[in-house]
C-alpha positions in Angstrom: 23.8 -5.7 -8.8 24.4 -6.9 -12.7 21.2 -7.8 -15.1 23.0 -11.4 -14.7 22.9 -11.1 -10.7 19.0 -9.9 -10.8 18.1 -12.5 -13.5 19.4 -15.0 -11.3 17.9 -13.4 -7.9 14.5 -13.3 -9.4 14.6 -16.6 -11.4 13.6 -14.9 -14.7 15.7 -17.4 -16.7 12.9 -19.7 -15.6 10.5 -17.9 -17.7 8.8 -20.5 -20.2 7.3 -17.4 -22.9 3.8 -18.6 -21.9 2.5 -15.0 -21.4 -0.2 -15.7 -18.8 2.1 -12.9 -17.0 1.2 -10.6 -19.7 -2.4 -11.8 -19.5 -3.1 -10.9 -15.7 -1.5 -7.8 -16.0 -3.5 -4.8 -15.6 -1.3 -2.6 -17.1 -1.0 -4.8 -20.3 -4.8 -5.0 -20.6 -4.5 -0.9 -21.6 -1.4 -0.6 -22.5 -0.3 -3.0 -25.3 3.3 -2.3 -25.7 3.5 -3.4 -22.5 4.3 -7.0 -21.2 6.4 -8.8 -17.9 7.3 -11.5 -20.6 8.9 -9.1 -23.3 10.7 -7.3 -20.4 12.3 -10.3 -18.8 12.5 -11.1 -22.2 14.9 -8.3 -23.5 16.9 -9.0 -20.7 17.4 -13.2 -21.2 18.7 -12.5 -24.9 20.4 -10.0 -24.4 19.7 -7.1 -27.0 21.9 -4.1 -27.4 19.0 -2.1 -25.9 20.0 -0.6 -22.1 17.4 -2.2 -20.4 17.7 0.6 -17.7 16.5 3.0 -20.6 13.0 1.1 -21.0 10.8 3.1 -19.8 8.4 0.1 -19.6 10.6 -0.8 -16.0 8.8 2.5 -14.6 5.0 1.7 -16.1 5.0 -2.1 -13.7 2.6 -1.3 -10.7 4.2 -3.9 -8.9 1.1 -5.4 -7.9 2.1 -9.0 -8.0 -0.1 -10.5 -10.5 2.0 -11.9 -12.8 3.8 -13.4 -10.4 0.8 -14.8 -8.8 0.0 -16.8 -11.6 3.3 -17.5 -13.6 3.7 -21.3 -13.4 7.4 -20.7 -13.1 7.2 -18.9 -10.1 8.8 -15.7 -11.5 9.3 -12.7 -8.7 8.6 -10.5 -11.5 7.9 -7.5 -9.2 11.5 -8.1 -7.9 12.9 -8.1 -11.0 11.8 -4.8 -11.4 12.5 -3.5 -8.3 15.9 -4.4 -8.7 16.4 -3.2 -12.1 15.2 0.3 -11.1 17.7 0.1 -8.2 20.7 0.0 -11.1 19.4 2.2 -13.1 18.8 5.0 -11.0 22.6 4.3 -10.4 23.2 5.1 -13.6 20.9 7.8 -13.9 17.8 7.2 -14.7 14.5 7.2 -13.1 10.7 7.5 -13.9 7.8 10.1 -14.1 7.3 11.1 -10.6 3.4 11.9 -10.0 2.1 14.9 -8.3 5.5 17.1 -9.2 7.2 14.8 -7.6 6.5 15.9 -4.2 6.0 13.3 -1.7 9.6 11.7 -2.7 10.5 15.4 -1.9 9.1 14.9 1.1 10.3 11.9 1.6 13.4 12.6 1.2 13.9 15.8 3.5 12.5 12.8 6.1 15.8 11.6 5.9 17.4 15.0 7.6 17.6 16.2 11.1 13.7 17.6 10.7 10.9 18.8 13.0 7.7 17.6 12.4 4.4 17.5 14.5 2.5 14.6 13.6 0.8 14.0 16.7 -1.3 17.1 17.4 -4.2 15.1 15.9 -3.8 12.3 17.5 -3.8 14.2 21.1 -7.6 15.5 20.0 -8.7 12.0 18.4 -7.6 10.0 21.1 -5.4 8.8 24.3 -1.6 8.6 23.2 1.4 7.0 25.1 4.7 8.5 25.4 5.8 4.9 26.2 4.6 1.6 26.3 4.6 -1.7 24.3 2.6 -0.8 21.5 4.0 1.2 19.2 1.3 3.1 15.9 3.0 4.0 13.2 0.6 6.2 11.3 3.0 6.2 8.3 2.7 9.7 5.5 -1.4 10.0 6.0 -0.9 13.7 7.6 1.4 14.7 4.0 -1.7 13.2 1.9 -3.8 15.1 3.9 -2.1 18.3 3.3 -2.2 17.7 -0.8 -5.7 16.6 -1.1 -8.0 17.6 1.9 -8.6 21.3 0.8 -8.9 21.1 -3.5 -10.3 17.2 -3.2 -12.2 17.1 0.2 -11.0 14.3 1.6 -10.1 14.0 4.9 -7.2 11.4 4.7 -6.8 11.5 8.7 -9.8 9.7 8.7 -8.2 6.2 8.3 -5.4 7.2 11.6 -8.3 8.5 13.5 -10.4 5.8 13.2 -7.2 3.1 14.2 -7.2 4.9 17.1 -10.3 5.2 18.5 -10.4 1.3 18.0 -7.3 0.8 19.6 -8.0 3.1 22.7 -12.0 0.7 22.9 -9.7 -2.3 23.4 -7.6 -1.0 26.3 -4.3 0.1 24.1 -3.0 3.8 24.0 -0.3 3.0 21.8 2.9 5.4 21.4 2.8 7.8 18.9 6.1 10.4 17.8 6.8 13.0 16.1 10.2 11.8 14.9 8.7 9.1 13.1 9.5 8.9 9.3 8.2 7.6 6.3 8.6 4.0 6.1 10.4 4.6 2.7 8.1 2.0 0.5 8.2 4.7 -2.4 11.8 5.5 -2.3 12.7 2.1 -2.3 10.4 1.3 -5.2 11.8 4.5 -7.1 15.4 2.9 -7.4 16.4 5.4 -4.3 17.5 2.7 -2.0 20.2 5.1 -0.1 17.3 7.2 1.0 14.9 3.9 1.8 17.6 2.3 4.2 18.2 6.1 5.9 14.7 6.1 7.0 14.8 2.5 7.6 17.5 3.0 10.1 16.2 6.0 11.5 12.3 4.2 12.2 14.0 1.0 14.0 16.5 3.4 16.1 13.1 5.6 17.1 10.9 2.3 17.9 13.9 0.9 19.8 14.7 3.6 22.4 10.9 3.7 23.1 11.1 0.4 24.1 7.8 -1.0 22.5 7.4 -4.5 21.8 5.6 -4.7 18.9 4.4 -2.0 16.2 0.5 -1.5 14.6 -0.3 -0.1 11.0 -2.8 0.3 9.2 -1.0 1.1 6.1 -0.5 -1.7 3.7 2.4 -0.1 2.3 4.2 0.3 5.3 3.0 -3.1 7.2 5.0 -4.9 3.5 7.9 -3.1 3.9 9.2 -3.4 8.0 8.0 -6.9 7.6 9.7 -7.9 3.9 12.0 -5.3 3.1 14.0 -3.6 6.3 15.6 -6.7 7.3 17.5 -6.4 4.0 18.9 -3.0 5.3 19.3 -3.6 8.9 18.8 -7.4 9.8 15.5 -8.6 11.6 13.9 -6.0 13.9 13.1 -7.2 17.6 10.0 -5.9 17.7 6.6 -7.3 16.6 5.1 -6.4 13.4 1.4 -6.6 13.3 -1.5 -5.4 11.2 -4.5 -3.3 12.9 -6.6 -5.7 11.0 -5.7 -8.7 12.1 -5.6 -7.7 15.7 -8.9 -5.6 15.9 -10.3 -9.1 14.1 -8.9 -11.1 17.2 -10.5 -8.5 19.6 -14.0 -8.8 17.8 -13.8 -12.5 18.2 -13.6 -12.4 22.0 -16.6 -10.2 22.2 -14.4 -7.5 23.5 -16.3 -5.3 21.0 -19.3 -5.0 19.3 -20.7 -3.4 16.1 -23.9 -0.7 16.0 -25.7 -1.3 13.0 -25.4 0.0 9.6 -27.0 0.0 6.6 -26.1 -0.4 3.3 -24.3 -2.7 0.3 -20.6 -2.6 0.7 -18.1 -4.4 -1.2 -14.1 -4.5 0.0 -11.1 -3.4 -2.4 -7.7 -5.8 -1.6 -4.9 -3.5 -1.6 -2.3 -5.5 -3.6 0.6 -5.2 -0.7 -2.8 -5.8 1.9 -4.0 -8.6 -0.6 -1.9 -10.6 -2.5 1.1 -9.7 -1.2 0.7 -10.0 2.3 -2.5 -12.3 2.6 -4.6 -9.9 4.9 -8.0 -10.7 3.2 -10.1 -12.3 5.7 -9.0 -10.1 8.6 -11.0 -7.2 7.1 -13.8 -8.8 5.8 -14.9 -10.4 9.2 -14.8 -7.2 10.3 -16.9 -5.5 8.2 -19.6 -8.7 8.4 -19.4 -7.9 11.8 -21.4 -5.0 11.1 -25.1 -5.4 11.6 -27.2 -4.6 8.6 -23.9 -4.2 6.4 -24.6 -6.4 3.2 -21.1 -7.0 1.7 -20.9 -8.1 -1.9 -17.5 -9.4 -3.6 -16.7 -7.9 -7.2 -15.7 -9.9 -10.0 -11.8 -9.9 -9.5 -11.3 -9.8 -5.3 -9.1 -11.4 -2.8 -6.1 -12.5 -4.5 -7.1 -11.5 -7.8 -7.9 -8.0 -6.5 -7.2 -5.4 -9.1 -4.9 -2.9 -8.5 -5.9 1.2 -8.3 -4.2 2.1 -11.1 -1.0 3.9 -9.5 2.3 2.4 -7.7 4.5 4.7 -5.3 3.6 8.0 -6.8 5.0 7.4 -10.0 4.3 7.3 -13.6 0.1 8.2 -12.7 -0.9 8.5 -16.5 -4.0 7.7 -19.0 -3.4 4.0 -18.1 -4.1 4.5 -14.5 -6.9 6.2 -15.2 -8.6 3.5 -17.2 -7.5 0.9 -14.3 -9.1 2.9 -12.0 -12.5 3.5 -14.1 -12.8 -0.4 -14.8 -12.5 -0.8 -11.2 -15.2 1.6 -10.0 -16.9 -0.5 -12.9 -16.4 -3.6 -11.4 -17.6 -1.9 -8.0 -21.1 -0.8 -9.5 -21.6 -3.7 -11.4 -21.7 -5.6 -8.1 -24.4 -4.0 -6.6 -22.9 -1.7 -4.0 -23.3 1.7 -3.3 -20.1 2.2 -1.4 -16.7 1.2 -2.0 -14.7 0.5 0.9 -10.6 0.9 0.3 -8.1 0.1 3.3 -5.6 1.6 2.0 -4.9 5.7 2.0 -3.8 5.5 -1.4 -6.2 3.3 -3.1 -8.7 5.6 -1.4 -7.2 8.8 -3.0 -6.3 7.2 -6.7 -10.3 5.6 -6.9 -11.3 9.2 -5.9 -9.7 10.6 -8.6 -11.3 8.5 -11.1 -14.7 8.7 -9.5 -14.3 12.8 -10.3 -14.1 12.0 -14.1 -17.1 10.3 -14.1 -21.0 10.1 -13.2 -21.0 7.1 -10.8 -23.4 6.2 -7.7 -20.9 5.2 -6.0 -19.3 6.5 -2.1 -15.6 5.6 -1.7 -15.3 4.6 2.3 -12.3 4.0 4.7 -12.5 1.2 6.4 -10.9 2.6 9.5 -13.1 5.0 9.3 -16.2 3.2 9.1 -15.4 0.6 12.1 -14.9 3.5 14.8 -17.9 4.9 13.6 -19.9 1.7 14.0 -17.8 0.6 17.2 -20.1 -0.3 20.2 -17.7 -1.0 23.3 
């Protein structure tokens, strides 16, 4: 796709210089050389300047802010997206964090591989080897590997809790160990040959099991079946569903209840949760469900959630880090004494931040914390 074809895609001709894009953004808050409006544009007038060379294309979170609030309705996070697609064409690509290791990963996902990714689910809960509902746990057991031993967090947590949920409300859902990463990084690295391999290779597996519809709890892969496969493969025939929106359903016809639990909690949006895919009540019921749980709203939540800091393992830097401090901020400065993050990544990047400084502040799956409290 040309800069001309993108512009026109993502409607960035619309763009009336206004800068309330450049306002909203996080990353422009810390980083001043950085702005959606000088981006697009670069790009509008034209300047000699390869815009696949500005290294400003890999520094956007893709959070969705901007575009939130631009009164032109600019997709700005697609403009990016695309324009890292033709660059890495050409060549170029970003920073990868963490040695660039999960796109390694990743990537070997796309290959004939064995994994076992469903020995821990056999010891936290009842599994299907067929059925209608199909769990796909997503790349928690590769976090887990990375940060359980040096950070101490157990990142299985979130998967274990999912199912012990799902099995209280009657469902053992199908688990596989052929499952692959749902490719959200790759695709938002530029690597959009690797995205649609494991794309393919997810819907083939999901289809000759036969399931109906398909559960996450992962924001991150939830976004991309729904919005982004059909653009490599067509629609999928199965159901796409979020674990938040169903256990909410559940709760409401008494099939569950809660034990209580003290405590002042306040909920982190994941941006593709969030904004992007407009999951915010679903987990909030939930948690005021709880008895005894006093949840308490920061400053900037719901739609104007803040991001943590870091977007598909890439370009984690000083920035990031100050995104992630102002939000643990926030978090204190409401009240709470526990941050609760629905999302394995927003759970890990807050963590690192919370190491760097002297906060009283516990950083809580939600998963997690809804098995523990479920009363059947």
């Amino acid at each position: 796709m040309t800069i001309s074809e993108i512009v026109n895609r993502t409607q960035a001709y619309y763009c009336l210089d206004c800068g309330i894009c450049t306002g909203s953004c996080p990353v422009s808050r810390v980083t001043q050389d950085f702005s959606p409006r000088l981006m697009v544009e670069k790009v509008l007038i034209e300047e000699a300047e390869n815009p696949y060379d500005d290294v400003n294309i890999w520094s956007c979170l893709s959070c969705g802010q901007c575009s939130a609030r631009c009164p032109s309705k600019i997709d700005y996070p697609e403009f990016v997206r695309q324009v890292r697609k033709a660059a890495v064409t050409e060549g170029h690509s970003g920073v990868p964090a963490h040695r660039g290791l999960f796109q390694g990963v990743m990537r070997l996902q796309t290959l004939d591989v064995k994994q076992n990714k469903t020995d821990w689910a056999r010891e936290a809960g009842k599994i299907a080897e067929s059925g209608d509902t199909y769990y796909f746990v997503g790349c928690a057991p590769y976090f887990d590997v990375e940060f359980r031993e040096d950070w101490a967090i157990d990142v299985m947590e979130g998967p274990r809790g999912v199912l012990k949920a799902l099995n209280a409300i009657g469902i053992e859902p199908v688990v596989h160990d052929d499952e692959r990463c749902c490719g959200h990084d790759l695709m938002w690295n530029g690597d959009y040959e690797n995205f649609a391999k494991l794309a393919r290779l997810n819907v083939d597996l999901i289809k000759s099991l036969g399931c109906k519809r398909v559960v996450f709890q992962c924001p991150e892969g939830y976004q991309t079946f729904k919005k982004y496969y059909p653009e490599v493969i067509g629609e999928v025939d199965f159901e796409v569903v979020h674990f938040y929106e169903l256990l909410a359903k559940e709760f409401e016809r008494g099939r569950f209840g809660f034990e209580p639990l003290d405590g002042v909690y306040t909920f982190h949006d994941p941006c593709r949760l969030g904004r992007q895919a407009g999951i915010m009540d679903a987990p909030r019921a939930l948690l005021q469900g709880v008895p005894g749980l006093k949840l308490i709203e920061m400053e900037h939540n719901r739609e104007n959630g803040i991001c943590c800091g870091t977007s598909a393992w890439m370009s984690c830097s000083s920035c990031s880090k100050e995104i992630q401090k102002s939000r643990l901020r926030e978090a204190i400065a409401s009240g709470a004494g526990h941050l609760v993050t629905a999302c394995s990544k927003c759970r890990l990047h807050l963590n690192c931040a919370l190491r760097d400084v002297e906060m009283d502040l516990k950083i809580v799956d939600l998963n997690d914390l809804l098995a523990r409290s479920l009363k059947v």
